[in-house]
Each structure stands twice: as C-alpha cells, then as structure tokens.
N, CA and C atoms as an extended XYZ file, in Angstrom:
231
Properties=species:S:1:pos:R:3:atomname:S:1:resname:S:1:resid:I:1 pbc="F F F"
N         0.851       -1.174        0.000 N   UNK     1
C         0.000        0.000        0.000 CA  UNK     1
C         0.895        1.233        0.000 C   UNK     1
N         0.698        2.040       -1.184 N   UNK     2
C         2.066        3.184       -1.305 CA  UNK     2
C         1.593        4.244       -0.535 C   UNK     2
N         0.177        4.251        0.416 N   UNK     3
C         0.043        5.347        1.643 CA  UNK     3
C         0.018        4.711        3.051 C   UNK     3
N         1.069        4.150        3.320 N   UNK     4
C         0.654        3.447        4.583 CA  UNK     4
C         0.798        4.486        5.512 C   UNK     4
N         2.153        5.434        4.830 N   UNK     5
C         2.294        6.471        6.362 CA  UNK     5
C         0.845        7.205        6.492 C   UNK     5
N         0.560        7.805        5.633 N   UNK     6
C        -0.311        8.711        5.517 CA  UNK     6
C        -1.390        7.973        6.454 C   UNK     6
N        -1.727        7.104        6.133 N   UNK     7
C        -3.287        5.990        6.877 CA  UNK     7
C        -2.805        6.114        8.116 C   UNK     7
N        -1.729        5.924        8.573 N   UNK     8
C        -0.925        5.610        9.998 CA  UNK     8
C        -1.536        6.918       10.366 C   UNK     8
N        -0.700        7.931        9.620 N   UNK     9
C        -0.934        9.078       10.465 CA  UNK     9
C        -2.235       10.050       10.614 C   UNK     9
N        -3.122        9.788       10.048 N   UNK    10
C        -4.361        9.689        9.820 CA  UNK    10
C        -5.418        8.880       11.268 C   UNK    10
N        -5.054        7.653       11.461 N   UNK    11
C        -5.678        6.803       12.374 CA  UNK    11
C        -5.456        7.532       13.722 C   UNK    11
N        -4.026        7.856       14.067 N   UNK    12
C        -3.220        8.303       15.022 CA  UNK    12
C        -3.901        9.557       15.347 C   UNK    12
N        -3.342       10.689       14.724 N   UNK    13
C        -3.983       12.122       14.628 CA  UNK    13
C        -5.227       11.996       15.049 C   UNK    13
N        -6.480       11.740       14.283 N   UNK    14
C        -7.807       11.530       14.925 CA  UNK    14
C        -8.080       10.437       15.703 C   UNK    14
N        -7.582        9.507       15.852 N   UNK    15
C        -8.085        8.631       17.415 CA  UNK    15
C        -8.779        7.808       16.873 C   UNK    15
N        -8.512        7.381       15.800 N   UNK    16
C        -9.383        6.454       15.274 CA  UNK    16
C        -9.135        5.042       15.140 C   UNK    16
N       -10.186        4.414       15.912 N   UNK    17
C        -9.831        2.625       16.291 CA  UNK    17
C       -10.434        1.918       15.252 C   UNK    17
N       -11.276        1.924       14.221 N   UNK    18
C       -11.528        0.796       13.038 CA  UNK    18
C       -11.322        1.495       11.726 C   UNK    18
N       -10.865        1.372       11.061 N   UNK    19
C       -10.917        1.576        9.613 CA  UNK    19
C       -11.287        0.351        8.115 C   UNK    19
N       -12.528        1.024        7.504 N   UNK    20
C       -12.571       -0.174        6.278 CA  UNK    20
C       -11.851        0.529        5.174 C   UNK    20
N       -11.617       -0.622        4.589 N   UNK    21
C       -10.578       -0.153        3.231 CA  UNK    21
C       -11.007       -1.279        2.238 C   UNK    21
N       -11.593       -0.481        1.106 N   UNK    22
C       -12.288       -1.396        0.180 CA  UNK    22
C       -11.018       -1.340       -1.375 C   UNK    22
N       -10.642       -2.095       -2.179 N   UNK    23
C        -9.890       -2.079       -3.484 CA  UNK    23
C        -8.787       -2.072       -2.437 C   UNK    23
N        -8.411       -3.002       -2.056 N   UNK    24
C        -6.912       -2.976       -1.433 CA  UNK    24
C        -5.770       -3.813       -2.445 C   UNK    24
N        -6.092       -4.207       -3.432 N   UNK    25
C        -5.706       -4.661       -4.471 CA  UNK    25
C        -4.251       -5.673       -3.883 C   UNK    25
N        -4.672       -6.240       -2.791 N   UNK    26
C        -2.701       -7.523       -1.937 CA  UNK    26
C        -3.382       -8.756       -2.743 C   UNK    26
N        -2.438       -9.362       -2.820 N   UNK    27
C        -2.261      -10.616       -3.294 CA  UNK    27
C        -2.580      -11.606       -2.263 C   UNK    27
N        -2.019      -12.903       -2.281 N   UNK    28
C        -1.586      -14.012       -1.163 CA  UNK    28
C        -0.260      -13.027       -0.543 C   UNK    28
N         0.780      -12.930       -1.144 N   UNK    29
C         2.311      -12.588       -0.643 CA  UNK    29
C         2.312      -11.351       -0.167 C   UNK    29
N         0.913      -10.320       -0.309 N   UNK    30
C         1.379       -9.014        0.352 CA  UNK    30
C         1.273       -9.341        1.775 C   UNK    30
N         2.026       -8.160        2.964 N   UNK    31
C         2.349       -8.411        4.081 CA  UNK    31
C         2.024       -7.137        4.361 C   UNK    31
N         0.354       -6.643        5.189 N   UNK    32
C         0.677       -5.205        5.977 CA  UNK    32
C         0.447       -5.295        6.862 C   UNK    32
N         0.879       -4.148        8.064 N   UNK    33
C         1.575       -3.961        9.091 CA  UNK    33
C         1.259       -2.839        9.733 C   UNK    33
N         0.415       -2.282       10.495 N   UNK    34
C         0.523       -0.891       11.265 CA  UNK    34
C         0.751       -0.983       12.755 C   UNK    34
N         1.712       -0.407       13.378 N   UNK    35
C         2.350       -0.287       14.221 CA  UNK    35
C         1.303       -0.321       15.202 C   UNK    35
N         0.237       -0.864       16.064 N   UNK    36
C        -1.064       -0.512       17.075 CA  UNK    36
C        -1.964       -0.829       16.909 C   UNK    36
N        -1.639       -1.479       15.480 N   UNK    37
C        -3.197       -2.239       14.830 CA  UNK    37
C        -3.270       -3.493       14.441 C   UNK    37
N        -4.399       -4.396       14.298 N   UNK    38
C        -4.340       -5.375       13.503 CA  UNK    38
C        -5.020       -5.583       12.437 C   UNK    38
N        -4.595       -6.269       10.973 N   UNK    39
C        -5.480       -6.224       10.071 CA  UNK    39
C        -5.944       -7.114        9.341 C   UNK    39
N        -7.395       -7.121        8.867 N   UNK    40
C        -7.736       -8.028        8.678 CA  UNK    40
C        -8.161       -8.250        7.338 C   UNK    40
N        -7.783       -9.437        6.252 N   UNK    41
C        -7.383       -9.143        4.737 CA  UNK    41
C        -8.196       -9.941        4.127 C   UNK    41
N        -9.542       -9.724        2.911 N   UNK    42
C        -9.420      -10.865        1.933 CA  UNK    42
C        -9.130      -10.079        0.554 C   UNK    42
N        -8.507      -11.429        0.287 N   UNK    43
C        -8.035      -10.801       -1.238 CA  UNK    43
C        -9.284      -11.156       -2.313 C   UNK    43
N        -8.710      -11.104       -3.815 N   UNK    44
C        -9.854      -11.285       -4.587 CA  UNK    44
C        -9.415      -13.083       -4.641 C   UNK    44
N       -10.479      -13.826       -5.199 N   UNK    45
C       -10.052      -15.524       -4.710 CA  UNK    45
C        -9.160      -15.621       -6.173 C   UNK    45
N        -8.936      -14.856       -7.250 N   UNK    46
C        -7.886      -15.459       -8.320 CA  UNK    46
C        -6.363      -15.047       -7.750 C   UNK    46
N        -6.427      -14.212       -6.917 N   UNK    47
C        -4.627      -14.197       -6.463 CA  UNK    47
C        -4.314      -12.595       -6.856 C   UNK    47
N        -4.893      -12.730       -8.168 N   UNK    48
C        -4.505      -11.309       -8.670 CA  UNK    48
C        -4.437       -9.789       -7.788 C   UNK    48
N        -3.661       -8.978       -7.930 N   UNK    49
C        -3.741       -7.743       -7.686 CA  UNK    49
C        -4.931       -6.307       -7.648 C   UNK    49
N        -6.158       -7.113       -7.536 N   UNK    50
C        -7.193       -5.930       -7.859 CA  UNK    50
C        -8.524       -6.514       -6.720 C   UNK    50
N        -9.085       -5.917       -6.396 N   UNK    51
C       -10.087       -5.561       -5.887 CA  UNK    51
C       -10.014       -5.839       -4.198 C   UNK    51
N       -10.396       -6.667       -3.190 N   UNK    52
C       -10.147       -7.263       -1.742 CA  UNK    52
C       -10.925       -5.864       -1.239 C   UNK    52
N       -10.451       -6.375        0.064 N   UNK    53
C       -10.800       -5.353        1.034 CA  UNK    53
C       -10.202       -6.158        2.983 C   UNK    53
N       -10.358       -4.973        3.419 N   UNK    54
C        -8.983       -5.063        4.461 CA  UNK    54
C       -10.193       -3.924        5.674 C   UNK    54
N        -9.760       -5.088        6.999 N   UNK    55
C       -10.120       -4.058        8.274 CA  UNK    55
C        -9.490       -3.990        9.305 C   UNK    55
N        -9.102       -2.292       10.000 N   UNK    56
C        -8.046       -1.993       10.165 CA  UNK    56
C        -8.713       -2.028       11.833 C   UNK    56
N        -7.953       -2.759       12.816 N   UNK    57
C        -8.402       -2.443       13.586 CA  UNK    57
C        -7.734       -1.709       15.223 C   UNK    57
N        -7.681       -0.790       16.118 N   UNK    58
C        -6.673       -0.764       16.934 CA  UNK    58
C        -6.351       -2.200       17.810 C   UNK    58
N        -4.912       -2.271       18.397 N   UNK    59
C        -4.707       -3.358       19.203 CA  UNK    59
C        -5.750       -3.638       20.257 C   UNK    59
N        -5.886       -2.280       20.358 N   UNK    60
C        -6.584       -2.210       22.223 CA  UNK    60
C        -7.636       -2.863       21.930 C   UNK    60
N        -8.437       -2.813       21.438 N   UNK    61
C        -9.987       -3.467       20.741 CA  UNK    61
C        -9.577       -4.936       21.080 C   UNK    61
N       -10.613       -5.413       21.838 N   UNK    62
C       -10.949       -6.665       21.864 CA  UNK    62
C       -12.128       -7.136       20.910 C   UNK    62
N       -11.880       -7.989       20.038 N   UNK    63
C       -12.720       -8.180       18.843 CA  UNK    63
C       -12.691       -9.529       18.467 C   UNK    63
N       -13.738      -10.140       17.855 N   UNK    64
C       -13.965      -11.900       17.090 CA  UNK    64
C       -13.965      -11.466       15.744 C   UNK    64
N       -13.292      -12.052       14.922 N   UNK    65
C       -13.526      -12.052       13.549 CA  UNK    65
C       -14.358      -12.705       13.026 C   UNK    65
N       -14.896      -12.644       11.871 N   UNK    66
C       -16.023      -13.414       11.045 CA  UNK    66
C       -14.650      -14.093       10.106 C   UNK    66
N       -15.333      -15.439        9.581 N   UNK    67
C       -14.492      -15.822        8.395 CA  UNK    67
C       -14.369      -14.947        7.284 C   UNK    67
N       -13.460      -14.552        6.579 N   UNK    68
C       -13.451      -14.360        5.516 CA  UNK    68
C       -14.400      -14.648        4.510 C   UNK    68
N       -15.028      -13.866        3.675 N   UNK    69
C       -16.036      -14.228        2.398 CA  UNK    69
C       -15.183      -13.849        1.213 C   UNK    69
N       -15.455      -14.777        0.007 N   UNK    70
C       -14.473      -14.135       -1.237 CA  UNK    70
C       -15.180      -15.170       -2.304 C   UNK    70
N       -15.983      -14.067       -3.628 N   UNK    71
C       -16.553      -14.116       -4.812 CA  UNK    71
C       -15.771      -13.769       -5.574 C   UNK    71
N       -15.629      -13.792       -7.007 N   UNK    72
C       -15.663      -12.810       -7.976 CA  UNK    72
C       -15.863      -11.926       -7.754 C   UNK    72
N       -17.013      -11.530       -6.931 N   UNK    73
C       -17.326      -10.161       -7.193 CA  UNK    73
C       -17.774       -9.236       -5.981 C   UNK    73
N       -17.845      -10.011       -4.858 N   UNK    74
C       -17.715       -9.545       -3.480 CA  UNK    74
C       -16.242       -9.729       -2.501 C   UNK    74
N       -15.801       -9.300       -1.731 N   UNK    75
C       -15.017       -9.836       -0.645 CA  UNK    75
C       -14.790       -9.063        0.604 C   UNK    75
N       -14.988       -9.621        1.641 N   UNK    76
C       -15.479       -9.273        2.663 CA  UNK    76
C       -14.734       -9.939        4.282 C   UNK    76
N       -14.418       -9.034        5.068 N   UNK    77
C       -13.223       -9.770        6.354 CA  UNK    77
C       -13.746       -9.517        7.398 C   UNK    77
C-alpha cells in the first residue's frame, strides 16, 4: 500500500480505532503492518492484484472475527 504512512498518520492524529478499506488490491504474498493495529485481509479468490478489502483495527480493541467471504465479485473480512 504506497500510503501506509499517511493511513498511519491519519488513524493516530484523529483517534481512530476501526478503519474499512475497500480495493486494497494484496495478493496471497502481500504483508501489511501498522504499528497498534491489527489487520484483517481478503483478497480477490484469483490471487490477482485488484479488488479485496482489508479491516483496520486498533490493538486495544478486543474483537472476534467473522471468516473471511471471497466471490468474484464480493469480498469481505
């Protein structure tokens, strides 16, 4: 993701504990990372580089995840 600082500093600055992020376009092999957060990834199910979506969440948050969902044409974490 070529704005990670920016998102970082964004979350930080306003105090903000969840973020959705839709077209996150990672593969299987991408790896992200925010320093206080954890995140949660589906990609599109061909592998390729385009569409997913990703939820950003703070550490402090105690939270259950849902499984992952992944269509063609939906995907959802």
């Amino acid at each position: 993701m070529k704005h990670k600082n920016e998102l970082l500093a964004t979350l930080q600055n306003n105090r903000i504990d969840m973020a959705l992020i839709s077209e996150t376009h990672f593969t299987h092999s991408s790896h992200f990372n925010l320093p206080g957060f954890q995140t949660l990834k589906t990609n599109h199910p061909d592998g390729t580089a385009h569409a997913g979506a990703a939820v950003i969440v703070r550490s402090s948050l105690l939270f259950y995840p849902l499984p992952p969902y992944q269509t063609d044409h939906i995907q959802s974490c």
